[in-house]
N, C-alpha and C positions, 0 to 999 in steps of 0.2 A: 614721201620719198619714192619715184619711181625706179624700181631698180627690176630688172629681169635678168636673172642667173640660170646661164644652159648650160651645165657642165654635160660633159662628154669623155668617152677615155676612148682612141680606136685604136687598136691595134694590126698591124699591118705585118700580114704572117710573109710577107712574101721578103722583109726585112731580115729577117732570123732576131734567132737570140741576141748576138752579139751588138746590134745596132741599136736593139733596147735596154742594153744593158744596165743605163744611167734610167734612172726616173725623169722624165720629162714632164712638166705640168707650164702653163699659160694665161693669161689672164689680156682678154683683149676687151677694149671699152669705147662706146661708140655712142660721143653726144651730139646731137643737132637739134633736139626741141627747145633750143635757147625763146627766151622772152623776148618780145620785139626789142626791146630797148640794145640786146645785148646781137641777136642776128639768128635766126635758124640758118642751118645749113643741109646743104642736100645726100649727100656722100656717106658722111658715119657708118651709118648702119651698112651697107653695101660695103664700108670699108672691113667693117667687125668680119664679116659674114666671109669672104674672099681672103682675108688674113688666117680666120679661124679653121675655114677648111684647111687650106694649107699644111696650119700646122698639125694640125687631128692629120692628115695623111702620114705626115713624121712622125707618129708617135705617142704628139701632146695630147696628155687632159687635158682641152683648150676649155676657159670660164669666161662666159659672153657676159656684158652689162652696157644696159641700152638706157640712156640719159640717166644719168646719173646724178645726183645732188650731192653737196659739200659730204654730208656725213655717211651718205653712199661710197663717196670715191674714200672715204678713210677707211672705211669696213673692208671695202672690197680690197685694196692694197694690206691692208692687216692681215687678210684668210690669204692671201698669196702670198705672203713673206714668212708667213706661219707654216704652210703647206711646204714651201722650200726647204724651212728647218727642219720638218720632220720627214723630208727624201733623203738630206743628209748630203755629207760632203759628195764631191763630183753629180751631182742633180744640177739638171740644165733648166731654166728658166727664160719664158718670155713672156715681157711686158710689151702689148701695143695702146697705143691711145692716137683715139683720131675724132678732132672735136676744136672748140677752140682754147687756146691759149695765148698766153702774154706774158712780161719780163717789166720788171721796174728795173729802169736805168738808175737809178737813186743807191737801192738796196742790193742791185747788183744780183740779183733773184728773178729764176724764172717760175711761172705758176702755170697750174690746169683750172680751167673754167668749167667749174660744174652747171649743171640745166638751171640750178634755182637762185641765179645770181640774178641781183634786181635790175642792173644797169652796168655802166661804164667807168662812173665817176673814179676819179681815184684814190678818194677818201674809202670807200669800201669795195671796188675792184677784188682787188690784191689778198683784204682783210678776209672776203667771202670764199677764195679760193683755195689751193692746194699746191703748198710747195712743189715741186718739182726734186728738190733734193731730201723730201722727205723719202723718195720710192728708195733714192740711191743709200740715203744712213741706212733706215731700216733694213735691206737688205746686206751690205755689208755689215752689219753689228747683229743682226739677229740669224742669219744665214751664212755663215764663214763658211768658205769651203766648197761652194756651190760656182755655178758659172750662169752667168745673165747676162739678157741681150734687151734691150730696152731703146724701145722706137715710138717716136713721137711726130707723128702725120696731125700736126697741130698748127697753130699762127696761122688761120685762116684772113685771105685779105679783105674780105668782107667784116671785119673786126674793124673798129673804131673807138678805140680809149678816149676816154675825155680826160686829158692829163699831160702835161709835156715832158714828166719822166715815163710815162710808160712805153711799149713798145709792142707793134704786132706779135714781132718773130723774138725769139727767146736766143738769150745770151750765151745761152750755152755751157754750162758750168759744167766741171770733170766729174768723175765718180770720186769716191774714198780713194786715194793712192793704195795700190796692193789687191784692192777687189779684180777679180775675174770678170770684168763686164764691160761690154760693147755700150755704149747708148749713141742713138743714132738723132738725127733729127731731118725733115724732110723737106728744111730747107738749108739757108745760109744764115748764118749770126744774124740777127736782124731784119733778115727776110720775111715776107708773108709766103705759105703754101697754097697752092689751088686747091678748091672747092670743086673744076670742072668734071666733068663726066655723065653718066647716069649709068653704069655700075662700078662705081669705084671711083675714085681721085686717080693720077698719075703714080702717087706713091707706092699703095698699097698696090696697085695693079704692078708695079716692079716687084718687089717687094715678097707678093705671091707667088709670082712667075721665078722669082730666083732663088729662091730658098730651098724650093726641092731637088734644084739641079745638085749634081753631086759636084759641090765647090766648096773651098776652104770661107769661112766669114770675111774674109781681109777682098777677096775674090769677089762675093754674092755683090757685099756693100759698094765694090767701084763699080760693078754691073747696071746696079741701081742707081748708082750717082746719074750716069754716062746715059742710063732708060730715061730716067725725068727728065734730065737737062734736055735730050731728043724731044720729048713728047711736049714739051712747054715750050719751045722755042729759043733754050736757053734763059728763061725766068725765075727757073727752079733749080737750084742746086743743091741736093742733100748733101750731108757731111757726116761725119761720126767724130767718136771717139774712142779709140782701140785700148782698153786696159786688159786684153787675153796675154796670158802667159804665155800660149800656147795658140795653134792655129784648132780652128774648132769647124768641124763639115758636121750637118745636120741629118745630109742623106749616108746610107749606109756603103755605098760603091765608091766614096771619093781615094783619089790615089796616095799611095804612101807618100810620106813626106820625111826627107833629107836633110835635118838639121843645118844649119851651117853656122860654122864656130865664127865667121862674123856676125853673126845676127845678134846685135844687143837690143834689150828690150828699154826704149828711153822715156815709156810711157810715166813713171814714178817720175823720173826725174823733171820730164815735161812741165806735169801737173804744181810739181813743185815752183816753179820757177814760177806759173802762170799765177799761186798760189800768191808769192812773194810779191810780184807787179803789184794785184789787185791792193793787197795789206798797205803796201807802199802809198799807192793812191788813195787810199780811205786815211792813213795816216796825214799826207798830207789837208785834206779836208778837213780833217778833226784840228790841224794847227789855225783855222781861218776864225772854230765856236769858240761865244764866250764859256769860260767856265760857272757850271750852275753845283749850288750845293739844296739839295734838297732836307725839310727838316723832317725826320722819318722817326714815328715811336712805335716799339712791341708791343706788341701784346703779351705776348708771354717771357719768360724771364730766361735768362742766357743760363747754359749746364756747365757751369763755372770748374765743376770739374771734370768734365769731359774730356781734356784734352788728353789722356793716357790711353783712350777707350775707343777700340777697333768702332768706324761705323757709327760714333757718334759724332757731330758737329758742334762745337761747344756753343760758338755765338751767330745762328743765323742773320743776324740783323748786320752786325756788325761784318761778317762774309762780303754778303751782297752788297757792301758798300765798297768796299776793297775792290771786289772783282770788277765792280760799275770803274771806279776811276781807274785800274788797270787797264780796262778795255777801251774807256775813253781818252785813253793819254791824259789822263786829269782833269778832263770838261766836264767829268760830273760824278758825284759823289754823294752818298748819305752822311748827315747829321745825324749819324743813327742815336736817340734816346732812348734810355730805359725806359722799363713797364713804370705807368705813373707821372712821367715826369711832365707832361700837360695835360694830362685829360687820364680819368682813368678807362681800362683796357675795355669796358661795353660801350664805351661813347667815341672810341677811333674811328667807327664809319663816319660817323657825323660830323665828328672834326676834321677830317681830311674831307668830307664834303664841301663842309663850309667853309674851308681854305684855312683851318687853324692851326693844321700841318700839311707839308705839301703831299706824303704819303705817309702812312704804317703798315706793319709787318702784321697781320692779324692771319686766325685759324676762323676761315669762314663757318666750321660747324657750330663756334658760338654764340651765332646768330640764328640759332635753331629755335630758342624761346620766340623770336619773331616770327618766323617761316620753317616748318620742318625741313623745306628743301632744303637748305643749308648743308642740311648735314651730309647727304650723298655728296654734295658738291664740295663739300672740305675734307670726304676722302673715309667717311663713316657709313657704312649703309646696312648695318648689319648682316647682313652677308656679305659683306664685301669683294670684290673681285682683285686680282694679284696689282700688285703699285706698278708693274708697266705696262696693263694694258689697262688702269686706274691714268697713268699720263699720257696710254693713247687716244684715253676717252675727253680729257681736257681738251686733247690740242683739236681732236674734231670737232667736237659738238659742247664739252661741258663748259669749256670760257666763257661763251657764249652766250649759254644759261646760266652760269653764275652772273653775266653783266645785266640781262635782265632783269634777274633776281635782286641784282641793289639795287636797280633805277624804281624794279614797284615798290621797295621799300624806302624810295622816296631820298636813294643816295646818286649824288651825281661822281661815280666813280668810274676810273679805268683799273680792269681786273687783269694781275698779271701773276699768274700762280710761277711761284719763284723756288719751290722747295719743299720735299718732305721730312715730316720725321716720323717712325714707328711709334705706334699708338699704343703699344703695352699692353698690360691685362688686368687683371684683378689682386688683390692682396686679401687672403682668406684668413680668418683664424683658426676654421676650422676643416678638413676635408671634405669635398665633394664624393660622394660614390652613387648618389639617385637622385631623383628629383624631390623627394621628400626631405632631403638636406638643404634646400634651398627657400624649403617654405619658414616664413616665419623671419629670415637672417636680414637684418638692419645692413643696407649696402648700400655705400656713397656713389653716386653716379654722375655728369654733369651732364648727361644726356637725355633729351628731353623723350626720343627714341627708347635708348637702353632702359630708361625706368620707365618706361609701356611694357616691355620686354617682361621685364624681371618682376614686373607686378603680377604679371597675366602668368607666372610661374610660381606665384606665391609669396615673395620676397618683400621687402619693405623699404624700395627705395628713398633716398634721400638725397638734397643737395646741398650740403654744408660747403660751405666755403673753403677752400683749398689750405688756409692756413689752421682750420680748427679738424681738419681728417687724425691730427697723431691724438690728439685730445681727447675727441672722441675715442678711437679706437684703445687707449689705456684706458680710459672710464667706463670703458662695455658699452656707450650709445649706440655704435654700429658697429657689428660684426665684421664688414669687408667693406673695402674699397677700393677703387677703381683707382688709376697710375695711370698716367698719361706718360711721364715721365719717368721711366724706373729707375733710372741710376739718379734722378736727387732724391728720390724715394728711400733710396738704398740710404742715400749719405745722410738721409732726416730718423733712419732708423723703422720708418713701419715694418721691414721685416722681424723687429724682436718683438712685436708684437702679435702682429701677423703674419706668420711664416709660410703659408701655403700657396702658392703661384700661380694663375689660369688664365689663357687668353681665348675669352669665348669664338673671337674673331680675329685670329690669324692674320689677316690681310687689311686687316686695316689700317689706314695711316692717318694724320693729321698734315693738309695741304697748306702750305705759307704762301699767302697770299700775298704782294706786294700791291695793294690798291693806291690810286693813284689820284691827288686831284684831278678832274678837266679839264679845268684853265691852267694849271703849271702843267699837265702834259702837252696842251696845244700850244706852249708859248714853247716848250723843247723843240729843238733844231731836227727834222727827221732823220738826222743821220746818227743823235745820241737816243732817239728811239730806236733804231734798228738793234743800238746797242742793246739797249734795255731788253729788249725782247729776246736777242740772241743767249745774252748772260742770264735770263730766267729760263730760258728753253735746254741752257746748260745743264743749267743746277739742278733740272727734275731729274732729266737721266745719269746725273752723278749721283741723285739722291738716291734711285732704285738699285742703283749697285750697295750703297753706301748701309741701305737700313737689310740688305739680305746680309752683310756684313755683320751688321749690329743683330740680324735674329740668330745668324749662326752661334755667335760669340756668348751669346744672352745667356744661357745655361747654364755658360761655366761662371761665367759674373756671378749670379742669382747663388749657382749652387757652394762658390767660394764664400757666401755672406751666413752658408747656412738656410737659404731657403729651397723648399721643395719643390721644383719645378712639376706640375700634374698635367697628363694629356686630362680634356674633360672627356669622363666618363660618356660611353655612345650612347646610352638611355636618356642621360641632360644632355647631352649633343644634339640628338635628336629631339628631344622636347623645344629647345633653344631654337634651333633652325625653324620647327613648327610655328611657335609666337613669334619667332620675327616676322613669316612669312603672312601672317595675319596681320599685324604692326605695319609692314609694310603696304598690304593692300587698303588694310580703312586707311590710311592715311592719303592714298594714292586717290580713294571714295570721296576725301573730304575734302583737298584740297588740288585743286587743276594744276597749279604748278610743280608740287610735289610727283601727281600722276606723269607731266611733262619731263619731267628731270629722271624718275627712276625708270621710265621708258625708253629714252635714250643710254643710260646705263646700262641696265641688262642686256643692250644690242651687243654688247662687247665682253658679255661675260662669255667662256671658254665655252 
């Protein structure tokens, strides 16, 4: 990954107090070392550099990144979305990106083109790159309150897709209705932008020059329209789109401004309607697919009594079948099966491989007896990192290495991580207060990881099978055992026997994998793919709401049954952190892939 980060803070005393009074911060990103295949370009960097001054003269902490790759450009938009939450409501924001980009006419989506994309085609174009409307969610859902200008000096015409849905220039899509954000683009709906110059493109050279003048945004932006279209000959039309509440000047001299009680704001309502067209058209398309039913089995068994309980999901299998044919007007739906009912739950890769089901619902970490990777990648790592920047790290980089990870193991699958659930903690008989209380104790684990762990701490792991843990535990075989599941745990009764609660890892969760044969996904229509993908990209960020839900609530659950809920003691706190930390690296020693997988991990821990 080549990334080069120049953060900078100026401040401009000659401004006063009052013009800095908002936190200002910026993130400009400048690709042209494209692969032949895909086109180097000349400008970027020249673009970064004239942008960034600019805005470092106003104030910003401007953050430079010069070619950047797939899981570069996710990082770097993550520490700028993150950086805005913590300025806090009224903090202004700017996003540039000047490099190339592209829009699939199909899916109605536009994307940024990171340096380390192989080619053109439009089977992995699209797949290698970076939404567009990923900068726009993430900052309205993670940053309320803030106000953002986000400008894309992208759709170079020296781009060439090989595909007849794709497109130079980008579609154009609105922000969140109700967000504070300008996003600009530097040319017209489907246009390509020039590349000319040798310092700078036409864009950014407006762009720079207008922002310091002391003018309102609504002002800057038809400056710059009016500067390109001059400087091109009329070839280039920038455009925007205006979601400010409010008129917003960057320099500290601009003149007061006169409300006027006709002024309505019809951006929402715009968006909406634009909203409603698109919907309309994709419905009509969807009336044209046949209907597919796919036969889909769990792996694990549905929490039959979930449904009273904040934050739990009772039947993921059966969910994602629902929300598939809601979303698809009925063109496609799971046959969702119970656990067992063709194949039992360690041979679903191979039967959805070999086409004996068309998908299942599996928890990628118990494929961890095969590959220790696994288990980082189904959302275990023992240390684990928080479940939303655990599903920032999928959608960068871990899909990705999960789909490698089944093809070495010899499955021909498509990996669509569709869902979490909270991963629980331990059920004790007896309290923890040192680590001398843990040597010796008989403890059920299914983790091939967690009982390295707990050996190398003295304990005596074990992996009895899931229906003989209550058995064991009345007959004294094992002292504790681990819950994946705590509420049917609850309804099975292991708290009367063991009453003591402890979740060594907090953050962990269990990722529901939707894998997919390859031939019934490539015989699907790519417009009930988009589906597919849209309704699993849902459900993660329903799920991270959903299980902070379910930890909040856990407590009082646990402590209405009678059980002890215990922070762990900070002496086995820290002994645990210790061993995993070792667990962690021989296994990263021993195996390439596992080193591959927990090294893009940790990119993303806090």
């Amino acid at each position: 990954m080549r990334v080069i980060f120049l953060a900078f803070a100026i401040l401009i005393a000659a401004f006063g107090d009052a013009a800095l009074a908002e936190k200002r911060l910026a993130l400009v990103i400048g690709n042209k070392s494209y692969r032949p295949a895909v086109g180097a370009l000349s400008n970027p960097h020249n673009d970064i550099e004239i942008v960034g001054a600019a805005l470092a003269s106003l104030g910003f902490s401007v953050t430079m990144a010069r070619d950047v790759d797939r899981l570069g450009l996710y990082l770097a938009i993550d520490r700028h979305v993150k950086a805005m939450a913590s300025a806090g409501e009224g903090a202004v924001g700017f996003f540039y990106y000047s490099g190339h980009g592209s829009a699939d006419a199909e899916r109605a989506a536009d994307f940024l083109i990171p340096v380390d994309v192989a080619d053109t085609a439009a089977e992995t174009l699209h797949h290698a790159s970076v939404p567009l409307k990923y900068i726009f969610t993430e900052l309205a859902r993670k940053a309320p309150g803030t106000r953002n200008f986000i400008a894309f000096d992208a759709c170079r015409d020296s781009l060439a897709p090989a595909g007849k849905s794709l497109m130079k220039g980008f579609i154009g899509a609105a922000a969140p209705p109700g967000a504070d954000m300008v996003v600009a683009f530097a040319s017209a709906a489907g246009a390509a932008a020039s590349d000319d110059g040798t310092r700078g493109g036409p864009y950014s050279n407006a762009l720079a020059r207008e922002i310091v003048r002391p003018l309102y945004h609504l002002d800057i932006f038809q400056n710059i329209r009016e500067a390109v279209f001059r400087a091109t000959g009329g070839k280039q039309k920038p455009w925007e789109l205006n979601g400010m509440a409010h008129r917003v000047c960057l320099h500290p001299s601009c003149p007061a401004v006169v409300p006027s009680a006709a002024t309505v704001d019809t951006s929402a309502a715009v968006a909406k309607v634009e909203a409603e067209r698109r919907a309309a058209a994709i419905r009509a398309d969807r009336l044209r697919l046949p209907v597919v039913e796919w036969r889909s089995q769990a792996m694990l068994p549905a929490n039959a009594g979930a449904g009273h309980q904040d934050g739990v999901e009772a039947d993921p299998h059966a969910a994602i079948s629902a929300a598939l044919k809601v979303r698809s007007d009925g063109r496609l739906s799971l046959a969702a099966l119970p656990v067992g009912a063709v194949v039992p739950s360690a041979r679903l890769p191979e039967a959805v491989s070999k086409g004996v089901l068309d998908a299942a619902l599996i928890w990628p970490g118990a494929l961890g007896r095969q590959d220790s990777a696994f288990e980082p990648l189904g959302g275990a790592a023992l240390d684990s990192i928080a479940p939303e920047r655990y599903v920032t790290w999928l959608r960068a980089d871990g899909r990705r290495l999960l789909g490698d990870l089944y093809r070495q193991a010899g499955f021909d699958l498509i990996s669509m991580p569709c869902g979490l659930l909270a991963a629980g903690g331990y059920f004790y008989k007896r309290r923890l207060e040192q680590v001398a209380d843990i040597r010796g104790v008989k403890v059920r684990t299914s983790s091939p990881l967690s009982r390295k762990v707990t050996a190398s701490l003295g304990a005596q792991p074990t992996s009895l099978v899931a229906a003989e843990q209550f058995t064991a535990l009345q007959r004294g075989m094992i002292d504790a055992t681990e819950s994946f599941d705590v509420d049917q745990t609850l309804r099975l009764g292991f708290h009367e026997v063991a009453s003591n609660y402890y979740q060594f890892d907090p953050n962990a969760v269990r990722m529901l994998d939707l894998v997919i044969n390859a031939k019934s996904w490539n015989r699907l229509d790519p417009l009930l793919r988009v589906v597919v993908q849209s309704t699993c990209d849902r459900r993660l960020d329903e799920a991270v709401a959903r299980i902070g839900r379910r930890n909040a609530a856990l407590a009082r659950d646990l402590a209405a049954r009678g059980v002890k809920v215990h922070e762990l003691p900070g002496v086995l706190k820290a002994s645990y952190g210790e061993a995993s930390t070792r667990v962690l690296a021989g296994e990263a020693e021993r195996s390439a892939a596992f080193r591959k997988v927990i090294d893009s991990y940790q990119l993303f821990r806090d």
